[in-house]
Structure formats: C-alpha cells, structure tokens
C-alpha positions in Angstrom: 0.0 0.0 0.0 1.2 3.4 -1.2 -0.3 6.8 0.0 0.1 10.3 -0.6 -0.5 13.4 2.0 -0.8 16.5 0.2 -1.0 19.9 1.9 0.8 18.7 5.3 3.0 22.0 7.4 5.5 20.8 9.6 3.8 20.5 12.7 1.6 17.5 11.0 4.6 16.0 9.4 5.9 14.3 12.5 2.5 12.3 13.2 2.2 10.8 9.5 5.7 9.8 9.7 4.8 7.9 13.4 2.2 6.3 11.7 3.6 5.2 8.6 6.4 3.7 10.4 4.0 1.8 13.1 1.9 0.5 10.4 4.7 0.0 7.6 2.6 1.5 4.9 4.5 3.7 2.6 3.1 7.6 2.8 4.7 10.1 0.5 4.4 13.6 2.6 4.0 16.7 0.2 3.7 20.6 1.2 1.8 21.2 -1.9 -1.9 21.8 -2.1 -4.3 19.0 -4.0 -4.9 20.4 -7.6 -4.8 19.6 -11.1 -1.2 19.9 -11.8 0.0 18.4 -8.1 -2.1 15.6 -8.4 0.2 14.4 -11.0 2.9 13.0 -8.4 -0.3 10.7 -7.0 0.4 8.3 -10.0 1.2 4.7 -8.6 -0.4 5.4 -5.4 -3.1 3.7 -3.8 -5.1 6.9 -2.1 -5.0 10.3 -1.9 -4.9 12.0 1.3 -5.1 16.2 2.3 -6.2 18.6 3.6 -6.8 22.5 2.2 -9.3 25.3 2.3 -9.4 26.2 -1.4 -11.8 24.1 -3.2 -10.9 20.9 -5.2 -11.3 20.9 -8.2 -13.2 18.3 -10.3 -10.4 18.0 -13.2 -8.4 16.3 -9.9 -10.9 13.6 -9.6 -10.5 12.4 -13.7 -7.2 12.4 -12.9 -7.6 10.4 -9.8 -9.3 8.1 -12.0 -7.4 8.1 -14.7 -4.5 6.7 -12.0 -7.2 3.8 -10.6 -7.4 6.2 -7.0 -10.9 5.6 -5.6 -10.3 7.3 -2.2 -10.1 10.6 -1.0 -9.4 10.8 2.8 -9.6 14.4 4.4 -7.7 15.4 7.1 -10.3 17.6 8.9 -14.3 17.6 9.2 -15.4 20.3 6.6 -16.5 18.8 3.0 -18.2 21.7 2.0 -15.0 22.6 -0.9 -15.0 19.0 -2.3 -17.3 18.2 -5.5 -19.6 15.4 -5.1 -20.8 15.0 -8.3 -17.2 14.7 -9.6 -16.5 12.2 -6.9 -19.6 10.0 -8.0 -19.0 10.8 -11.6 -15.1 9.0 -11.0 -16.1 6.4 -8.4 -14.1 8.0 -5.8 -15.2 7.5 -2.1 -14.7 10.4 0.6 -13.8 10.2 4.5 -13.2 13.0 6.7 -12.0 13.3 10.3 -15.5 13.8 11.7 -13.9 14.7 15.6 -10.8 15.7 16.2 -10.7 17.3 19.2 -14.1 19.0 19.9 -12.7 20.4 23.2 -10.4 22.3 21.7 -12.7 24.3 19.6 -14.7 24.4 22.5 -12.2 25.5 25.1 -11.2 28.1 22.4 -14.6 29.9 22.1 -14.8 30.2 25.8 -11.3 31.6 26.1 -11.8 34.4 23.3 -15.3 35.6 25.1 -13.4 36.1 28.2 -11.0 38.2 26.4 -13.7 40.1 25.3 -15.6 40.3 28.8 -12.8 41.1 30.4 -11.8 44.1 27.7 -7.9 42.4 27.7 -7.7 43.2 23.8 -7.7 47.3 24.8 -5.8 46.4 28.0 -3.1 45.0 26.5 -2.9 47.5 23.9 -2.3 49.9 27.1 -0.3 48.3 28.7 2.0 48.3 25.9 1.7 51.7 26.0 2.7 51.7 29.4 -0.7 53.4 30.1 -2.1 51.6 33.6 -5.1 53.1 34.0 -8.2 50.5 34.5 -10.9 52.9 33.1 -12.8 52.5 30.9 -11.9 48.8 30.4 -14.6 47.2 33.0 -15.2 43.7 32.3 -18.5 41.9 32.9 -18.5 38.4 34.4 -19.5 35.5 32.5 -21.6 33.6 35.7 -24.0 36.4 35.1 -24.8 35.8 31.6 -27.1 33.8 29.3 -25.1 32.2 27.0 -26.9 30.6 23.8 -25.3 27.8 22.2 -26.4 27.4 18.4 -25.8 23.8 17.7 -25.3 20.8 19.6 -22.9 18.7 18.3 -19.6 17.3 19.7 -18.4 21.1 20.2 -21.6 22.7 20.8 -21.8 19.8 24.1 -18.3 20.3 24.7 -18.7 23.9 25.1 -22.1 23.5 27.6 -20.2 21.8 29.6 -17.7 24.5 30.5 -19.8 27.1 30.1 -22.2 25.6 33.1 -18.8 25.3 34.9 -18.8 28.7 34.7 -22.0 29.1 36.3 -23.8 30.8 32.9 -27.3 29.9 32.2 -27.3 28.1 29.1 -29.8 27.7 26.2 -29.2 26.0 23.6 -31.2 25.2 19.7 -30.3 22.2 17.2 -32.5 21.1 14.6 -31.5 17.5 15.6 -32.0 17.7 19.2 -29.1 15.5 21.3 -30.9 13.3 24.3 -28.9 14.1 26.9 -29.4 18.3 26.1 -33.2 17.7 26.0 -33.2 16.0 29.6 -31.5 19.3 30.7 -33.8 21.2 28.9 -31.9 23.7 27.8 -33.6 23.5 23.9 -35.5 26.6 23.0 -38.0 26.3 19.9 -36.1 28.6 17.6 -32.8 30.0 16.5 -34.9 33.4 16.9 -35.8 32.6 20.4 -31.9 32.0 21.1 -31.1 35.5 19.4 -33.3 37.1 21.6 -33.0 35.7 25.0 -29.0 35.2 24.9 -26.3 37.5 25.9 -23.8 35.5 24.4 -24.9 33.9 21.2 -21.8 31.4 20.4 -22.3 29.2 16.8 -21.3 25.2 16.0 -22.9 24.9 13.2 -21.8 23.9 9.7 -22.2 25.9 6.8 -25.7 26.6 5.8 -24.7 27.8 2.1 -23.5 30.9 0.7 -26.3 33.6 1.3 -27.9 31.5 4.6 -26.6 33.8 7.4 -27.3 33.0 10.9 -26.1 36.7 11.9 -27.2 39.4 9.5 -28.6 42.8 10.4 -32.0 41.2 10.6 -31.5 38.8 13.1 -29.4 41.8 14.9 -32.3 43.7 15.3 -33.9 41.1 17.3 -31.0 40.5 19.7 -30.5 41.8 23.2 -28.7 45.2 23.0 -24.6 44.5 23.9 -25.0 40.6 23.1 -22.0 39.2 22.3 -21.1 36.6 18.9 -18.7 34.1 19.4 -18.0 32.4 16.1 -16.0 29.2 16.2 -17.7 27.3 13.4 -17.8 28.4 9.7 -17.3 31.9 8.0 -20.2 32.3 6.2 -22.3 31.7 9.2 -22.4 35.3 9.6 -22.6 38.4 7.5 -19.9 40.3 8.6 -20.3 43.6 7.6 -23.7 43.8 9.4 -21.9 42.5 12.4 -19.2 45.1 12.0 -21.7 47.7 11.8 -23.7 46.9 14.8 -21.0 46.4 17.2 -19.8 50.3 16.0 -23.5 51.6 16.3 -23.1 49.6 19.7 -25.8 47.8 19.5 -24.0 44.9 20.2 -20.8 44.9 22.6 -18.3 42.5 20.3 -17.7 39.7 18.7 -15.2 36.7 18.7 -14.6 35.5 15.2 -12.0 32.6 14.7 -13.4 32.3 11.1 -14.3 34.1 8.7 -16.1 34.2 5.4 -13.0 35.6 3.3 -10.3 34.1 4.9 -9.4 31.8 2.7 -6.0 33.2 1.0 -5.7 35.1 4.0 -5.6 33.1 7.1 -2.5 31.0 8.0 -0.5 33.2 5.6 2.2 35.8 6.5 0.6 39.3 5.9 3.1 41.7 8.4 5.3 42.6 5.8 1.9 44.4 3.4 -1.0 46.1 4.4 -3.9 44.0 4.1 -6.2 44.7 0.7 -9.1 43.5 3.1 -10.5 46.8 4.4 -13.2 45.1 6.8 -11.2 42.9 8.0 -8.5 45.7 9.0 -10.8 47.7 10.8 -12.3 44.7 12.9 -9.1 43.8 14.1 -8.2 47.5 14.9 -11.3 47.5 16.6 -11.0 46.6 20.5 -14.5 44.9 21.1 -14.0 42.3 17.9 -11.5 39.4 18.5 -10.1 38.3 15.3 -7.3 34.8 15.1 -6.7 32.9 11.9 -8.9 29.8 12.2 -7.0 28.4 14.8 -9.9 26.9 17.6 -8.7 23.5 16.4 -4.9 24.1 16.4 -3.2 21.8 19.3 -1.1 18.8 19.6 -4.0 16.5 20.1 -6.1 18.0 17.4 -3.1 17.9 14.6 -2.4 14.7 15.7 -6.2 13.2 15.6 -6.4 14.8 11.9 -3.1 13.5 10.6 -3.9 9.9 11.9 -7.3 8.9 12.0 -7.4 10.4 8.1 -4.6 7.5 7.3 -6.5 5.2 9.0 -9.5 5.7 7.3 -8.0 5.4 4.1 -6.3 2.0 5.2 -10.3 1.0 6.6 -11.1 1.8 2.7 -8.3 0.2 1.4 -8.4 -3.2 3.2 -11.7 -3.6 4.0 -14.2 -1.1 1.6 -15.7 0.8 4.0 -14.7 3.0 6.6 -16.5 4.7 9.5 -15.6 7.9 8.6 -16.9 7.5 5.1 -19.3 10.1 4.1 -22.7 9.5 1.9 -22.4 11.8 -0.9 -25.8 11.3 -1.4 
C-alpha cells in the first residue's frame, strides 16, 4: 500500500511519519496543495490523502481516475469545498475526520469571550503603551450571563459543559436535538428565540450555504442590545459587515470570530510585511471589542495529531476492508 499526503505543514509532518512507520505502509508527505497539476505525483499510489481550504477541483478527480485512485481521505471535518458530483462521476469515495478534538474548539470559544468580557484586547494595547489606568476597560462576568449555544454537536456539548462550569445559564437550539441536552432542557424552539434571550450567542454549526446567514442585520435587530457573537464554526455563518456595523453603532458589545467568510487566502498566511487589501477585516481587528485569530480553535497537539492519523487510517479502513466509518454518503 502506497499513499500520498498532500497539503501537510510541519507541525503535521511528525504524526504521518509515526504512523507510517507503526503501520509499515508507505506515505509520500508533500507541502503542496491538492490540484490539477500536483495531483500528478499521486500516480502509482493507492489513495490520496489532504487537507486544504481552497476548493478541489473536479479536473483532480478524472485524474484520480485516470491513475485507478478511488479514495479521497480528508484530514479535517469540513467537505463543503469538495465536489460530489465529480467524486460520483469518477467512483471515488470520501472520508473525513468527523472529531478531532471537539474540546479544543470548545475550550477556544470560551477563552476568546473572556478576552472580550474582560476588555484584555484594549488592556493589553495599554499596557504596551505603558498606560495603567483601569478605566474605561470594566469587564463583565461571564456567571452572570445567558449564554446561547447554536448547535449541539460534539463542540456545541463540549462547550455547555464548560460554560455551566462557569455558572452561565445556558440555552441552547439544534434542529436535531441531542438526548442528553433535552433532559436538561436547555432547547429553546427557535434559533430566533436563542437571538433574543441570549447575551452571548456562540455558533457550532456547519455551513448553511452561501447567502444563509445566521447573523445578518436582521436577526441583529432582534437581539439583546450589547449581546456578544462568538463564532468558532464556519465563515459564512455570519454576515460580517452587518456584524461590523452593529457592534460600531453599539448595539451589540463585540464579537469573537475565529473564522471568517473571506479568509481563505488570507488566514494562516504571513501578511506583516503588506497592508492587508481586506478593508473590513482591517478595521475589525483594529477594533477593541472584535477578537479576530486565523482559524486556529482547532490548532493543538492533540487535534493535529487526531487529523493526521485517524485520516490514514481511514484510508487504510477503505483500502483493506471497503468501507470506513468515517466515510461520508455523498448522497
């Protein structure tokens, strides 16, 4: 068995070389992205493996074909940039890494609203300054808030937990309502009736197509005034402008956004040398009250390690046996 990794960074690289030596398969590691040209050096392998936030593009899949590769394994969760049509069209079967740490993601969204609540973003910035003043950076404590949790997944459960252990009231909506939530009762009817009744409206949910926004300056107007977002989940979940605008009018009091819905050429790229050709995205992250980071919830040992591995095992599963549990119906 031969396999290819395309897309890996260092920090990955160390993981995929464990594991090819534990389970004597041969894994070719390359830095370069999947794409029509690159998917060239995948000739004589047995299955494509990678990971990448630009879309794949279909002409990889004839190829993938053309070389008698019928399996795709992705290194993360997100299939939303992979063609299924082109994967039916070419027999090609997909797997993902469906969990790979969802206490990382949730551990993350909890620490960037206490940044926020505790106005360390402007702080910081002060102290740089040597400026020690406290005022006007007063925080507000989390134990007093109602914190709405849009989704109830892996991380959306992950992140109940600590918020309870915080001592926030929680709510929570899913359209696939998890038992274990329901005994609690924490499910409201609506994701209106979370907007409105939630100071802290934090989102797990997968993408919901281009144009379906979960945060737009509609469902703004129906929020509390100086709710916070918290946006650990996709991009496009939001529309950011209108969340940009209504935490300058102040009628919301910030916003955490680990993702967002043009960050894909952007994020986990080096930009310090140029000024950025992104105007909103300058002015959020000059902006105290919005937390901006480069997609990186997911980014620790345990996570990189999780993607890196269970992806190659998956593709052994499909290999070996013709079906893995990872494997996703593209129907």
């Amino acid at each position: 068995m031969k396999l290819i990794d395309y897309g890996v960074r260092d920090d990955e690289r160390p993981y995929i070389e464990e594991w090819s030596k534990d389970n004597n398969v041969e894994v070719k590691i390359v830095s370069d992205l999947l794409n029509p040209q690159t998917i060239e050096q995948a000739k004589g392998f047995d299955g494509v493996v990678a990971y990448q936030q630009l879309p794949y593009e279909p002409a990889i899949f004839d190829k993938m074909h053309d070389f008698d590769i019928h399996v795709l394994s992705l290194r993360n969760v997100g299939v939303d940039n992979v063609p299924f049509d082109a994967l039916k069209k070419n027999d090609i079967k997909l797997t993902n890494v469906p969990s790979y740490s969802p206490t990382a993601i949730a551990e993350y969204s909890v620490t960037g609203l206490m940044i926020l609540l505790r106005s360390m973003k402007s702080m910081i910035r002060k102290v740089d300054k040597h400026n020690f003043k406290w005022a006007p950076d007063i925080g507000r404590e989390l134990n007093e808030l109602t914190v709405g949790v849009a989704g109830t997944g892996r991380i959306g459960r992950a992140a109940i937990k600590i918020y309870q252990g915080f001592g926030a009231k929680v709510l929570a909506f899913d359209k696939y309502q998890n038992p274990d939530i329901e005994k609690q009762g924490l499910y409201v009817d609506s994701l209106e009736e979370l907007l409105q009744k939630s100071d802290v409206v934090t989102l797990h949910l997968p993408s919901l197509g281009k144009g379906n926004t979960v945060i737009n300056k509609d469902t703004i107007k129906g929020m509390k005034d100086n709710a916070i977002v918290v946006n650990t989940g996709r991009g496009d979940l939001i529309n950011t402008q209108d969340l940009y605008d209504a935490v300058v009018s102040e009628k919301l009091a910030g916003a955490v956004l680990d993702v967002y819905e043009n960050e894909v050429g952007i994020f986990n790229t080096d930009r310090s040398s140029e000024q950025l050709d992104d105007q909103l995205l300058s002015k959020m992250i000059d902006n105290p009250k919005i937390i901006v980071t480069p997609h990186i919830a997911f980014y620790t040992t345990t996570a990189v390690k999780n993607m890196a591995t269970i992806s190659l095992d998956s593709m052994m599963d499909e290999l070996n046996n013709g079906k893995s549990d990872n494997e996703i119906d593209l129907n």
